[in-house]
FIVOPA-805746 format. One record per residue (C-alpha): residue number from 0; z, y, x. Coordinates in Angstrom, 3 decimals, decimal comma, padded with zeros to 6 digits, m for minus. Each point is the difference from the previous one (the first is absolute). Example, Ala and Ser with C-alpha at 12.3 -4.5 7.8 and 13.67 -1.06 7.14 Angstrom:
2
R  num        pz        py        px
R    0   007,800  m004,500   012,300
R    1  m000,660   003,440   001,370
***
This chain:
233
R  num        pz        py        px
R    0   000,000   000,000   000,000
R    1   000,896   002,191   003,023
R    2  m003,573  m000,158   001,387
R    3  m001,948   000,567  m002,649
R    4  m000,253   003,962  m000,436
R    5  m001,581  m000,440   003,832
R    6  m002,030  m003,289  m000,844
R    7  m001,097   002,662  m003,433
R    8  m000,886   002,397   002,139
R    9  m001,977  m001,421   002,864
R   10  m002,290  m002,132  m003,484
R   11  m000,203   004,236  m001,017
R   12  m000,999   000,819   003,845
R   13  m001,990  m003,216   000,481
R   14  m001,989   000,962  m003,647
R   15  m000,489   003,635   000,933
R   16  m001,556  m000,723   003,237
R   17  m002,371  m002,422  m001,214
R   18  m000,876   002,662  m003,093
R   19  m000,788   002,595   002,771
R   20  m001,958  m002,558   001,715
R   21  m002,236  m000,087  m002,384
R   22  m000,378   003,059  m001,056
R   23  m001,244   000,627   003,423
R   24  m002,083  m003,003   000,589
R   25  m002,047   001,277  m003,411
R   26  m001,837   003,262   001,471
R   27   000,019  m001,391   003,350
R   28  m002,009  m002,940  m000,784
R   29  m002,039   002,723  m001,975
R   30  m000,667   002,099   003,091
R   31  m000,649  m003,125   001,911
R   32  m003,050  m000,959  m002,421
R   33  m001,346   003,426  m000,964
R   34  m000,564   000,764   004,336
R   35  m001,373  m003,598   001,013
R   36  m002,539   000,511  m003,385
R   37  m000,932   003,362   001,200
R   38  m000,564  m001,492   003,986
R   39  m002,007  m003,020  m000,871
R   40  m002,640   002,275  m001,947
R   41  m002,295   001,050   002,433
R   42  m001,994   002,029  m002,196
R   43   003,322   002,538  m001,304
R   44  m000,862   002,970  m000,937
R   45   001,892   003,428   000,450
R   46   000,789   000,271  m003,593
R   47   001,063  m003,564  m000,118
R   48   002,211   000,089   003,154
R   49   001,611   003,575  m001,482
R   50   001,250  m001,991  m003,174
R   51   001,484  m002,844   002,579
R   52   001,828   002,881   002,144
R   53   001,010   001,881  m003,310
R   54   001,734  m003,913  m001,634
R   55   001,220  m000,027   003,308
R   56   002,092   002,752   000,168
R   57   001,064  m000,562  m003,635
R   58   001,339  m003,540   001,044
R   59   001,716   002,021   003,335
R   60   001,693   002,217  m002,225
R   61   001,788  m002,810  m002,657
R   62   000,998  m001,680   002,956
R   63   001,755   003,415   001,497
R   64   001,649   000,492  m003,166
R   65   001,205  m003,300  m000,149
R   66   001,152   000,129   003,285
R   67   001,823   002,583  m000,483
R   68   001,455  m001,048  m003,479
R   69   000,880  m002,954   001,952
R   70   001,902   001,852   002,789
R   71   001,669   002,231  m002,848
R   72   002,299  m003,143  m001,179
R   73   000,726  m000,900   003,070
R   74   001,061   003,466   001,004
R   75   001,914  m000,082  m003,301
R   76   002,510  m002,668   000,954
R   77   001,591   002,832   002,715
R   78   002,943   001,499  m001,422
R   79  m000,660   003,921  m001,598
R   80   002,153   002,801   000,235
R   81   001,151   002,204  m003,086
R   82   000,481   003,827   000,043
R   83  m000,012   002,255  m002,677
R   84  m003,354   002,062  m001,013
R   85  m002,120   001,507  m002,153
R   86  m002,285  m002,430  m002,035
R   87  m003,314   002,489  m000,226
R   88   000,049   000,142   003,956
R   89  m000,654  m004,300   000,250
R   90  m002,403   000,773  m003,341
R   91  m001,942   002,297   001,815
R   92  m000,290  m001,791   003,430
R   93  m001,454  m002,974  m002,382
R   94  m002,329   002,338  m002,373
R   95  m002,210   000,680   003,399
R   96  m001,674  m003,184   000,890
R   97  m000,568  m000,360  m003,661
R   98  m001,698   002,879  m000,874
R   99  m003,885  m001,226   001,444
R  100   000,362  m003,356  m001,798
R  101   000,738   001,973  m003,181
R  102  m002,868   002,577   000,400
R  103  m002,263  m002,654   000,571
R  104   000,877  m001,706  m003,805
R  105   001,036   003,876  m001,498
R  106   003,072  m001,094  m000,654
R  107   002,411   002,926  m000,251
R  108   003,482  m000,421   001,765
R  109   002,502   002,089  m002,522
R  110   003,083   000,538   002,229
R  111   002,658   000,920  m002,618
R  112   003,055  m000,718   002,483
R  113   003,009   001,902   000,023
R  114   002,426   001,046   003,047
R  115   002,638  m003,237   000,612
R  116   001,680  m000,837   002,696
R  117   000,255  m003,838   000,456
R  118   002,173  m002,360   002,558
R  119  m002,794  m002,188   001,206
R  120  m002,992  m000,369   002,945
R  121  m001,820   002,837  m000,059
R  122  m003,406  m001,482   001,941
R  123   000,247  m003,305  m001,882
R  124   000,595   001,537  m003,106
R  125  m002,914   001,905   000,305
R  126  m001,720  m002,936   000,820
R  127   000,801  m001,584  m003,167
R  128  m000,657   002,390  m001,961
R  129  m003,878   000,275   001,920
R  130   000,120  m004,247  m001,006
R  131   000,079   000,958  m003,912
R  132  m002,087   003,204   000,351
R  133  m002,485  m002,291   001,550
R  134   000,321  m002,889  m002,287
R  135  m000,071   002,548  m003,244
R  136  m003,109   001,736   001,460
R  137  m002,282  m003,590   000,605
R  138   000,647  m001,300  m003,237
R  139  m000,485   003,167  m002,269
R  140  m003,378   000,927  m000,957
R  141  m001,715   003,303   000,872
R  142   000,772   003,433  m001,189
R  143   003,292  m001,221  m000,944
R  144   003,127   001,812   000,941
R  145   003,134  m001,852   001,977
R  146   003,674   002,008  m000,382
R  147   002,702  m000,233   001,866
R  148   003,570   001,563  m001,917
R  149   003,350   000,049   001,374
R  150   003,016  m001,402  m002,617
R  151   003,825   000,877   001,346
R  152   002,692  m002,301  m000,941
R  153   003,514   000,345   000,737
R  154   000,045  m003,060   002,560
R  155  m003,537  m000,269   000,650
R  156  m003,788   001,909  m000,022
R  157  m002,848  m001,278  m001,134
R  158  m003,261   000,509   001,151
R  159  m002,832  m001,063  m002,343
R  160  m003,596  m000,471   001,046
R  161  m001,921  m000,078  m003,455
R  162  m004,004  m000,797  m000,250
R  163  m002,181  m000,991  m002,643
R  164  m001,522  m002,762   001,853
R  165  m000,354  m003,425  m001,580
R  166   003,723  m001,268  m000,272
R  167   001,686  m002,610   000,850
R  168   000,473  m003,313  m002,192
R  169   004,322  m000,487  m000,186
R  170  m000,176  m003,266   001,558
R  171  m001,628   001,431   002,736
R  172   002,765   002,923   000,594
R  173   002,025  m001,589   002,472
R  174  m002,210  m002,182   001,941
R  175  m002,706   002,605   000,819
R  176   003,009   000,656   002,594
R  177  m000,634  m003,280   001,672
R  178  m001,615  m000,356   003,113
R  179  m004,302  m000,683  m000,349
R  180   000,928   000,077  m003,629
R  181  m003,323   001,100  m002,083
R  182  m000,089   001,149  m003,939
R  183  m002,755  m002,464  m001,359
R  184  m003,222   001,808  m000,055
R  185  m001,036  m001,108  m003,050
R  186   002,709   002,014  m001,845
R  187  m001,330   002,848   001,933
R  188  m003,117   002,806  m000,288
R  189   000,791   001,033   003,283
R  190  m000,801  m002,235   003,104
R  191   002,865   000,448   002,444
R  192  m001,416  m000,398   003,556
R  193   003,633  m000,102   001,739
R  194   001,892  m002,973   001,758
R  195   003,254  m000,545  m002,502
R  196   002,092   001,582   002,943
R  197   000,891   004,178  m000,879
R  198   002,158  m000,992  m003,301
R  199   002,303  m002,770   002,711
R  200   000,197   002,729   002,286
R  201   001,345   002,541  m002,230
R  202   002,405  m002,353  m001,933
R  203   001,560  m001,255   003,670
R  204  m000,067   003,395   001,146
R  205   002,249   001,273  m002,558
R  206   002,074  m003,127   000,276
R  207   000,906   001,233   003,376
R  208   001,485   003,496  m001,282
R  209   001,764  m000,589  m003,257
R  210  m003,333   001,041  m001,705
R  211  m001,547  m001,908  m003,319
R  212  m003,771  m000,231  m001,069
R  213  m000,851  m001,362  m003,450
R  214  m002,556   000,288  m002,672
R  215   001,745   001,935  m002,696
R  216  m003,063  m000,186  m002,222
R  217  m003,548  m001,081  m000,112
R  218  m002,512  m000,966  m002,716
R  219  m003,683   000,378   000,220
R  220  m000,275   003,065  m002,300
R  221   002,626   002,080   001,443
R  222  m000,601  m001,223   003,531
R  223   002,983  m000,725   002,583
R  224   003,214   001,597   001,096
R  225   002,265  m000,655   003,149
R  226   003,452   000,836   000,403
R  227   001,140   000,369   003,644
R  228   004,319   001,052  m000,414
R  229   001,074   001,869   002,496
R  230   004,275  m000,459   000,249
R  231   002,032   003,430   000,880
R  232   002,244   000,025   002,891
***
């Protein structure tokens, strides 16, 4: 009985490993293929080798962000330091990198947050928050419009990142937090292109400074809204 929290979490270690595996043997082997087609035609042509170079770097790039998703759990095991600070300066450090993915759909980012101070990680709050601003912009159609509004509690403040993407289905609210975990795409309009990893991230992330990240609500005509609670010192 003693050994089995470690034997349950090298099966979790042993499982995520072999889930990352794969999700990197996938665009590799893809690379692999696309370049030895494109050598062993003697007769490519400019326009032809352009569209090889262009899948290229688009293969290049999901592997960088998985990469990196990948090194973001690991980093997230490292204990975090709390201070006190004001929520709209970790909102605005996450609005940034946001903003060009956004433009590109013309999907307005409302930020309706108020001054609060908070007792938490200020970078990997922000980073969190830039998870869910992320996750609301991908699966929201364009010209929609994704808010962000501040609600104080005595003990707590919540944040609230609000779109009116496609929802969620309620079975699905706690395990889109698991690791590679994808929303069937059937129950979806929108194709989500990402590796299961940013929602993991965020939900160990706050584990690590007394933070929580739910779904408070989500249906498919209202769209989907997160609930990051912030404690007070």
């Amino acid at each position: 009985a003693t050994m089995r929290p470690i034997e349950e979490s090298m099966e979790r270690q042993s499982r995520f490993v072999s889930d990352a595996s794969h999700e990197l043997r996938t665009p590799l082997t893809a690379l692999q293929t696309a370049n030895e087609v494109a050598l062993r035609n003697t007769k490519l042509k400019i326009g032809e080798a352009r569209e090889v170079l262009e899948y290229t770097i688009a293969e290049v790039t999901k592997l960088r962000e998985l990469t990196a998703a990948l090194l973001g759990l690991a980093r997230s095991d490292a204990p975090l330091e709390r201070e006190d600070f004001n929520i709209q300066e970790a909102i605005s450090e996450a609005i940034q990198p946001i903003i060009p993915v956004a433009q590109e759909k013309r999907i307005s980012i409302d930020d309706g947050a108020t001054r609060q101070i908070v007792h938490a990680n200020m970078q990997a709050s922000a980073q969190i928050i830039r998870i869910l601003l992320e996750n609301a912009v991908k699966y929201s159609p364009d010209k929609t419009t994704v808010r962000l509004m501040v609600e104080p509690m005595k003990t707590h403040t919540d944040l609230l990142v609000i779109d009116q993407g496609v929802g969620i289905e309620s079975s699905d609210h706690d395990k889109i937090f698991e690791r590679f975990y994808r929303v069937d795409e059937s129950r979806s309009s929108v194709n989500g292109s990402g590796f299961g990893l940013g929602l993991a991230i965020a939900r160990e992330l706050a584990a690590k400074q007394g933070i929580k990240v739910s779904v408070k609500e989500s249906s498919p005509e209202s769209g989907t809204t997160f609930c990051i609670r912030f404690p007070k010192k």
